[in-house]
SEKOL-941191 format. One line per field, with one value per residue: x negated, y negated, z negated of N, C-alpha, C, O in turn; residue in three letters. Coordinates in steps of 0.05 Angstrom, whole numbers, plus 32768, in hexadecimal, padded with zeros to 4 digits. Last residue first. Layout:
<rs>
nu	c(X ...);
nv	c(Y ...);
nw	c(Z ...);
cau	c(X ...);
cav	c(Y ...);
caw	c(Z ...);
cu	c(X ...);
cv	c(Y ...);
cw	c(Z ...);
ou	c(X ...);
ov	c(Y ...);
ow	c(Z ...);
residuo	c(ALA ...);
</rs>
This chain:
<rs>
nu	c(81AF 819F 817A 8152 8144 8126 80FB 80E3 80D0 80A6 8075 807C 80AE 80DA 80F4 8131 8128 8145 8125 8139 8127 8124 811C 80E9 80BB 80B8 80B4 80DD 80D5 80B0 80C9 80C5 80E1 80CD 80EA 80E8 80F5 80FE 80F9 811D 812A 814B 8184 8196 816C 8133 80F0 80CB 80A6 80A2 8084 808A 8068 8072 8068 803F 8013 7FEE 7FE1 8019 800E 8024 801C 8042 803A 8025 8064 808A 80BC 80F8 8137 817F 81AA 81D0 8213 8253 826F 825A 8271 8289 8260 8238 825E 825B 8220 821A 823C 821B 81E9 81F7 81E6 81EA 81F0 81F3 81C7 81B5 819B 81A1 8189 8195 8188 8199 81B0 81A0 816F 8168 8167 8196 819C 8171 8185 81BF 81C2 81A8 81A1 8171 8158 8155 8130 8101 80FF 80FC 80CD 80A6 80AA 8092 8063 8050 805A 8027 8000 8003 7FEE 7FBE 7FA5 7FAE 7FB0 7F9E 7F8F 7FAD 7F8E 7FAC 7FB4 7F8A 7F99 7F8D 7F73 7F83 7FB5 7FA3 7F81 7FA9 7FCB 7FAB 7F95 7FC9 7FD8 7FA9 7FBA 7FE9 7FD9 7FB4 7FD5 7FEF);
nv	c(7A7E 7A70 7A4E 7A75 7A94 7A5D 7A59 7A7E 7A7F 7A54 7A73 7A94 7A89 7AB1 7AD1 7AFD 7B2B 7B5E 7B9B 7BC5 7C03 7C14 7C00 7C13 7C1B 7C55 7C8D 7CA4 7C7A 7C63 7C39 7BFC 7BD9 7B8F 7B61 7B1E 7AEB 7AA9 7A74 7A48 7A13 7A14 7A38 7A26 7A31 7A5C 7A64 7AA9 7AE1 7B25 7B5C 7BA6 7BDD 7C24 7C5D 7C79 7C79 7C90 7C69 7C31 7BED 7BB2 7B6F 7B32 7AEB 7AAC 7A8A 7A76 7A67 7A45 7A47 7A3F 7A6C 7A66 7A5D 7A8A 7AAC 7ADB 7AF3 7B1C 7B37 7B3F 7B66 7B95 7B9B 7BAA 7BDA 7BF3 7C02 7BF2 7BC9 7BB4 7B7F 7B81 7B5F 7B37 7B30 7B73 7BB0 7BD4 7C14 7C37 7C6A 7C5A 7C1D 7BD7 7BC8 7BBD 7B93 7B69 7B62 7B43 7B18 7AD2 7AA3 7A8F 7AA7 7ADB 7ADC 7ACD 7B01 7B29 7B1D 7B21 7B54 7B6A 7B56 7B6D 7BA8 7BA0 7B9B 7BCF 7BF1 7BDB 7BE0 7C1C 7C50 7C88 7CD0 7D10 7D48 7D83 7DB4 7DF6 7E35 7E6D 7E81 7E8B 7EA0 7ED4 7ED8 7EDC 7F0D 7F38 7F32 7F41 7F70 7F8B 7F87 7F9F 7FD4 7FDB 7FE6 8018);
nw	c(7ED3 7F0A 7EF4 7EDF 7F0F 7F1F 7EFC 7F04 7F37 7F4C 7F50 7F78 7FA4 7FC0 7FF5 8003 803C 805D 8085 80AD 80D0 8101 8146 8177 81A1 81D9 81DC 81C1 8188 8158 8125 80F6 80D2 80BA 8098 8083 8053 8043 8017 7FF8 8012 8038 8045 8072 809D 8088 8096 8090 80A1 80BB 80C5 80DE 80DA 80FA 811D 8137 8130 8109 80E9 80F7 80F3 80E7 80E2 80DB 80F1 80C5 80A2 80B5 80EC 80DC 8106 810B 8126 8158 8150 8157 816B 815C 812C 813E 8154 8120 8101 812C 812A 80EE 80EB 8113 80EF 80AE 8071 8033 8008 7FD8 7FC7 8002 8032 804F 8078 809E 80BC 80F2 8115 8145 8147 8164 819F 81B1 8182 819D 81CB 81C0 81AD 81BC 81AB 81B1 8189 8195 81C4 81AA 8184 81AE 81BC 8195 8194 81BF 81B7 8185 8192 81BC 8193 817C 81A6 81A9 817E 816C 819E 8184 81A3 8195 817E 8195 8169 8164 8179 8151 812C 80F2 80FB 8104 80D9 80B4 80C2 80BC 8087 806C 8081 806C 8036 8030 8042 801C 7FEC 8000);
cau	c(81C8 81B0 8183 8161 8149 8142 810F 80F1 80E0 80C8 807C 8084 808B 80D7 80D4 8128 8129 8146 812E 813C 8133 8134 811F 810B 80C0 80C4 809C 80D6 80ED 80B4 80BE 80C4 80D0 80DF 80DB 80F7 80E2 810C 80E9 810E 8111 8142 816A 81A3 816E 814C 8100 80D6 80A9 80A4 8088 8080 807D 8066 8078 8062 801A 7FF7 7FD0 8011 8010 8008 8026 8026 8048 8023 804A 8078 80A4 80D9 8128 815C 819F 81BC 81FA 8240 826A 8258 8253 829C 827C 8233 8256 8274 822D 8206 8242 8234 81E9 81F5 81F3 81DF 81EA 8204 81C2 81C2 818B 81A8 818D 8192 8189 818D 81AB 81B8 8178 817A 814B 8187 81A6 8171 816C 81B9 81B8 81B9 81BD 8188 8160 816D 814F 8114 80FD 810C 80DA 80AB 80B0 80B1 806D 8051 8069 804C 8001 8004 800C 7FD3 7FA4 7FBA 7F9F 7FB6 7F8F 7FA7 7F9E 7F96 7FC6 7F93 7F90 7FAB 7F74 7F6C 7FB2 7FBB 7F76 7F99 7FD4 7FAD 7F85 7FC0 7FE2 7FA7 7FA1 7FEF 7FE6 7FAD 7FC2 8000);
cav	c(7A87 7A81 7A48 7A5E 7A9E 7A6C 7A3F 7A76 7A96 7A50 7A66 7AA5 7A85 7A9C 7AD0 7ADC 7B1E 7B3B 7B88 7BA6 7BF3 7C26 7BF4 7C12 7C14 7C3D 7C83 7CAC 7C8C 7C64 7C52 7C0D 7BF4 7BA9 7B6F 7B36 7B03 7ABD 7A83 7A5E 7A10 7A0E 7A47 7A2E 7A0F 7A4C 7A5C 7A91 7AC9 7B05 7B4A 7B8A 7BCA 7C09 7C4B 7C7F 7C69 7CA6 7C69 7C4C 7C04 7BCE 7B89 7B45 7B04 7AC6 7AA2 7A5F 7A79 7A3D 7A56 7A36 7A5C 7A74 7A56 7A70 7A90 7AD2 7AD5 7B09 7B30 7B30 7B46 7B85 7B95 7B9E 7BBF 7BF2 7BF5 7BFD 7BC3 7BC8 7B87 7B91 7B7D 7B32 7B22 7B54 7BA1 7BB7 7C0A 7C2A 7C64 7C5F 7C3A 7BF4 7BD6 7BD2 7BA3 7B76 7B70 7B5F 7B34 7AEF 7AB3 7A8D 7A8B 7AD0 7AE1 7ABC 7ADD 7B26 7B1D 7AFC 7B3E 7B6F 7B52 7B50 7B96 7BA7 7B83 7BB2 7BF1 7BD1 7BCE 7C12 7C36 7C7B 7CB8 7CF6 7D31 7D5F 7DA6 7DDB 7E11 7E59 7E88 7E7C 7E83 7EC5 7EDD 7ED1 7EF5 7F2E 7F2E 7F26 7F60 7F90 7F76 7F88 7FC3 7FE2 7FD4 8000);
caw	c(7EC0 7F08 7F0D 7ECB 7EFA 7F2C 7F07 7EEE 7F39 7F4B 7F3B 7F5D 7F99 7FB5 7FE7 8003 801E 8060 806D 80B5 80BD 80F1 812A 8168 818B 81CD 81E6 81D3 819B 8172 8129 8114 80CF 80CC 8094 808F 805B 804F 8030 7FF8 7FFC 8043 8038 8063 8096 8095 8089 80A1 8090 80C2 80B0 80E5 80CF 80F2 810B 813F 8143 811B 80FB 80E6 8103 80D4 80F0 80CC 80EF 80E5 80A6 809B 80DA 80E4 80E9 8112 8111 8153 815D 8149 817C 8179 8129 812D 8164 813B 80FD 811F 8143 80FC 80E3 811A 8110 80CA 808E 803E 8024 7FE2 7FBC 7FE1 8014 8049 8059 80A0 80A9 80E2 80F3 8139 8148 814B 8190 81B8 8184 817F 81CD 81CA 819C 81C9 81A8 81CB 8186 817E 81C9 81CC 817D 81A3 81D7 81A3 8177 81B6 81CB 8188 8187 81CC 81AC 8172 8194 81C3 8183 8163 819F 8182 8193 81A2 8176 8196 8174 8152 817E 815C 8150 8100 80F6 811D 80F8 80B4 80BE 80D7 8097 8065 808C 8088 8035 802A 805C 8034 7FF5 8000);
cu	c(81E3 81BE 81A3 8172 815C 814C 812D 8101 80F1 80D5 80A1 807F 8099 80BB 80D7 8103 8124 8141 8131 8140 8128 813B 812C 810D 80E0 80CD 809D 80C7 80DD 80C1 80BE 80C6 80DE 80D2 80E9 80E0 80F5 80F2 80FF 8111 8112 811B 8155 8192 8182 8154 811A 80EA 80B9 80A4 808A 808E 8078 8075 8062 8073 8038 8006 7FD7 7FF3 8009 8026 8013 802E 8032 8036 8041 805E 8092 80C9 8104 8150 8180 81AE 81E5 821F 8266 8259 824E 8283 827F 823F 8244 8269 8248 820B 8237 8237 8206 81EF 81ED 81F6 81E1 8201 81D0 81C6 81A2 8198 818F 8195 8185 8194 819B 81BB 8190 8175 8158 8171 81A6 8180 8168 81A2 81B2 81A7 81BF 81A6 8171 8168 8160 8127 8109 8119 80FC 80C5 80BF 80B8 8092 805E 806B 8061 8024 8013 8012 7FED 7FB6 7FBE 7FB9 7FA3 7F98 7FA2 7F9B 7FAA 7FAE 7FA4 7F99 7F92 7F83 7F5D 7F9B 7FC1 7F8F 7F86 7FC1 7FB8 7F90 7FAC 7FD1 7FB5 7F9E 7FD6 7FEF 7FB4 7FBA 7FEF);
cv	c(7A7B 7A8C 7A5B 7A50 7A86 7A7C 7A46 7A65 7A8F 7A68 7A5A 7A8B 7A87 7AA2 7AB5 7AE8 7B08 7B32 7B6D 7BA2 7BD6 7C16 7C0B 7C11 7C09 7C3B 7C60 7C93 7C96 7C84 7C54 7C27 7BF5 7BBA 7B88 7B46 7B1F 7AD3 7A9E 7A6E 7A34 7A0D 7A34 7A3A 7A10 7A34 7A4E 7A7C 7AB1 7AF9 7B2E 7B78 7BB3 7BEF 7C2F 7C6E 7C70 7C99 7C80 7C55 7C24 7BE0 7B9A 7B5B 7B1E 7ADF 7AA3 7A74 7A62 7A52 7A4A 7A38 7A4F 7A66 7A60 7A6D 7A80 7AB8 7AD4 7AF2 7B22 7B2B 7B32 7B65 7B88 7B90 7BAA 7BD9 7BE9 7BF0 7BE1 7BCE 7B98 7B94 7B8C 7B52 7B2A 7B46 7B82 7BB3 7BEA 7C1E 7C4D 7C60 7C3F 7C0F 7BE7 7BE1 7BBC 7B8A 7B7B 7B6C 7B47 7B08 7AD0 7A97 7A7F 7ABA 7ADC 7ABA 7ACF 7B06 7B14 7AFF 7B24 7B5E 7B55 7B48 7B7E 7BA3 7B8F 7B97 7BCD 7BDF 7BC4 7BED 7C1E 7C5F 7CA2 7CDE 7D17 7D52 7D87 7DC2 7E06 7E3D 7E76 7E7D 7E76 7EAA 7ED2 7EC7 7EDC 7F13 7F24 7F1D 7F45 7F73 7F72 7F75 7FAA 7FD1 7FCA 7FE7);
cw	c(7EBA 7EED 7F06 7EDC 7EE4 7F1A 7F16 7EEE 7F16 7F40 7F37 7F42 7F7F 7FAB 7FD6 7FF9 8022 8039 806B 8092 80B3 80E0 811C 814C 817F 81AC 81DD 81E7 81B6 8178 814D 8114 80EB 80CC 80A7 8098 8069 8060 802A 8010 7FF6 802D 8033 8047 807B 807E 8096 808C 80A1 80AD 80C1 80CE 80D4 80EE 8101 8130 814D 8142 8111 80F8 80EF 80E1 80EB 80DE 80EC 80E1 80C8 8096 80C7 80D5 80F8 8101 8119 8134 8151 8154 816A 8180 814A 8132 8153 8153 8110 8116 8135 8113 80E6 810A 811A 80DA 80A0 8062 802B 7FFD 7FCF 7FE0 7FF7 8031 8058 8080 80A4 80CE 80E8 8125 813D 815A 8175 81A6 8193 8177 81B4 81CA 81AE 81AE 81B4 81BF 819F 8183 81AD 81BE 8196 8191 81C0 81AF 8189 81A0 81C8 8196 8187 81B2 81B5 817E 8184 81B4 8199 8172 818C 818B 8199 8192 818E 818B 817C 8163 816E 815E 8153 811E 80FB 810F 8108 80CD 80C8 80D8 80B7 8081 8088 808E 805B 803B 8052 8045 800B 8000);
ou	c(81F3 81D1 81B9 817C 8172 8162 8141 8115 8107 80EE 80AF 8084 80AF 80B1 80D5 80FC 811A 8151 811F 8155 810F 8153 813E 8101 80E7 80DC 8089 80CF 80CC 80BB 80CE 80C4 80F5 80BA 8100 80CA 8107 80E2 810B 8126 80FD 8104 8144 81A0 8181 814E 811A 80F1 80B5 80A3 8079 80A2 8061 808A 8049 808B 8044 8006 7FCA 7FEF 7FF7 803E 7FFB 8044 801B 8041 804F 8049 808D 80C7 80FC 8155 8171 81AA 81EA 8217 8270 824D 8239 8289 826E 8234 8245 826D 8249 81FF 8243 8236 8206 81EF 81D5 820E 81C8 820C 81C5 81C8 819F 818B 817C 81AB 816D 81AC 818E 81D0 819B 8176 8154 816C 81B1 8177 815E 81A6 81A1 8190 81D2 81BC 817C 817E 8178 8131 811F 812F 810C 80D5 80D5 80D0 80A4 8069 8081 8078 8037 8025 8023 8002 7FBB 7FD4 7FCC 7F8D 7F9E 7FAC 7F85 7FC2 7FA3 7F93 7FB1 7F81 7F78 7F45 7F99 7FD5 7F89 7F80 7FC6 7FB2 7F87 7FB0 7FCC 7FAA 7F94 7FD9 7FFB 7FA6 7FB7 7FF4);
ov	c(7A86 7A9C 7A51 7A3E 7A8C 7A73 7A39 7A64 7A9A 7A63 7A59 7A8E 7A82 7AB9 7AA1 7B00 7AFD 7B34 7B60 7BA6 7BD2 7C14 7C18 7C1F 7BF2 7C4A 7C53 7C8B 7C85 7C9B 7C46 7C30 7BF1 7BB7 7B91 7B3E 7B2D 7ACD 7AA4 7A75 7A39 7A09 7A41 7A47 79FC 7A2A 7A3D 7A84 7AA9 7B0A 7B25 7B81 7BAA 7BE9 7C2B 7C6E 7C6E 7CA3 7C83 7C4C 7C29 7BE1 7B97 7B5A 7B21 7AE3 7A9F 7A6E 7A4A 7A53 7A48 7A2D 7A55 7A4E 7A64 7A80 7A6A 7AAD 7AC9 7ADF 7B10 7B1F 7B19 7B50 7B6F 7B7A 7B96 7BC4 7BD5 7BD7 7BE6 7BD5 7B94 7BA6 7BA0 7B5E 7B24 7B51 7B76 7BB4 7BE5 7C1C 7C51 7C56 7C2F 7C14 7BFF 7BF8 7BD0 7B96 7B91 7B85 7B58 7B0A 7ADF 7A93 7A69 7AB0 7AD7 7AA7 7AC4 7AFB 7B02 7AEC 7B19 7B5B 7B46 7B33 7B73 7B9C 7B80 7B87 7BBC 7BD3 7BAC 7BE2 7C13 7C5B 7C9F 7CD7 7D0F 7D4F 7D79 7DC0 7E08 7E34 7E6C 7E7A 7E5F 7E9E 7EC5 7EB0 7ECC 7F03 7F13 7F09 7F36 7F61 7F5D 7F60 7F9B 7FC2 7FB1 7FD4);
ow	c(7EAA 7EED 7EFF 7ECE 7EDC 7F11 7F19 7EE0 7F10 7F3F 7F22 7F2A 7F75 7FA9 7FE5 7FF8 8035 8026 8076 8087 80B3 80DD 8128 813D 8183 81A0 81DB 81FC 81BC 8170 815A 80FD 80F3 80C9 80A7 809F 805F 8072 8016 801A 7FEB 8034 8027 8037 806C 8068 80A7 8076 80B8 809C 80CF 80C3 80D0 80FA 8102 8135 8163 8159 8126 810E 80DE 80DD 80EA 80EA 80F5 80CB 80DC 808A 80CA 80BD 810F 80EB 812B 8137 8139 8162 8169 8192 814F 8140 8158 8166 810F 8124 8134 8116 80E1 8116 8128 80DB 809E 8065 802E 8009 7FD8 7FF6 7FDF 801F 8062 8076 80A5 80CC 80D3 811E 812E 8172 8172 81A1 8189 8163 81B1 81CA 81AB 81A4 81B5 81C9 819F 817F 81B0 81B2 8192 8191 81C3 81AE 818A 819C 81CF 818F 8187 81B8 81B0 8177 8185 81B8 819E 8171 8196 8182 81B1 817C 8195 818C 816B 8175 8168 814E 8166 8125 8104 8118 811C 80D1 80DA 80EA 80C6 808E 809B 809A 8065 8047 8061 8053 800E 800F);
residuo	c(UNK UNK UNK UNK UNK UNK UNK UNK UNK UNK UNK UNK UNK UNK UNK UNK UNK UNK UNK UNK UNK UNK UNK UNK UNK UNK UNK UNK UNK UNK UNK UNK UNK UNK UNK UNK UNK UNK UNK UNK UNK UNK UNK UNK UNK UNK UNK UNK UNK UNK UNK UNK UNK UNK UNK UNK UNK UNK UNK UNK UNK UNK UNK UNK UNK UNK UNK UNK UNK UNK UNK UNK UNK UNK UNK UNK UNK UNK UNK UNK UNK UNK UNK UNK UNK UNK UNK UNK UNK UNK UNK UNK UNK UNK UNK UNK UNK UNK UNK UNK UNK UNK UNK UNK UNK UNK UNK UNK UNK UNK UNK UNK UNK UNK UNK UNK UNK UNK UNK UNK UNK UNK UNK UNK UNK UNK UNK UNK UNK UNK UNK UNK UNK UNK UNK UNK UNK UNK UNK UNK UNK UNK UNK UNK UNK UNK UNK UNK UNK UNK UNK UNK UNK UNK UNK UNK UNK UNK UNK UNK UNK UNK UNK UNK);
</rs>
């Protein structure tokens, strides 16, 4: 009985250490980079024109949109609903107050891009959005969209006492 525990272990063993290891390809993080930048700006045009639609292609079917206040948790679908009803208001006007950050996975299938900006409704605390990529069959698509405020952490008592 030994025999065929230790026989099997062995052949086991030999049909794992025979098998090709999978190439790895390698990832040119610096032109992944560059085709988000490119998809960033393209997208920046188009909200300050009003048009969603490129932002709305890019969602995945599950994505995930988080809002500045706790209860905001949005779909792709409710995502589209509130952008019929906000159709015929005007694009807001927002001023980046950062560069835009971008960190590529090194595998190069995901990666997060960081804006900073400030609206005019907002106009003394900064607004941080935050996106997770993953790439779809050879194209970068949004899974998930965070919107925070950033207040400087010296104001953050001043709001705190703001709010009782």
């Amino acid at each position: 009985m030994k025999k065929i525990y230790f026989l099997s272990f062995v052949a086991v063993m030999l049909i794992v250490a025979c098998q090709q290891t999978p190439k790895v390809v390698p990832v040119d993080i610096q032109a992944e980079e560059a085709t988000l930048n490119g998809f960033m700006d393209k997208l920046d045009t188009a909200f300050k024109a009003g048009d969603n639609s490129m932002f709305l292609a890019s969602l995945i079917d599950d994505a995930l949109v988080c809002g500045t206040d706790p209860s905001e948790f949005w779909s792709k679908q409710q995502i589209l609903e509130q952008f019929k009803q906000d159709s015929a208001a005007a694009a807001p006007e927002y001023e980046y107050i950062s560069d835009r950050v971008l960190k590529v996975a090194p595998d190069g299938n995901s990666a997060v891009v960081v804006t900073q900006l400030m609206l005019p409704w907002s106009p003394k605390i900064p607004l941080r959005i935050v996106y997770h990529f993953v790439k779809t069959d050879d194209k970068w698509m949004i899974q998930v969209i965070n919107w925070a405020f950033i207040p400087k952490n010296e104001d953050i008592k001043k709001l705190n006492e703001a709010v009782e």
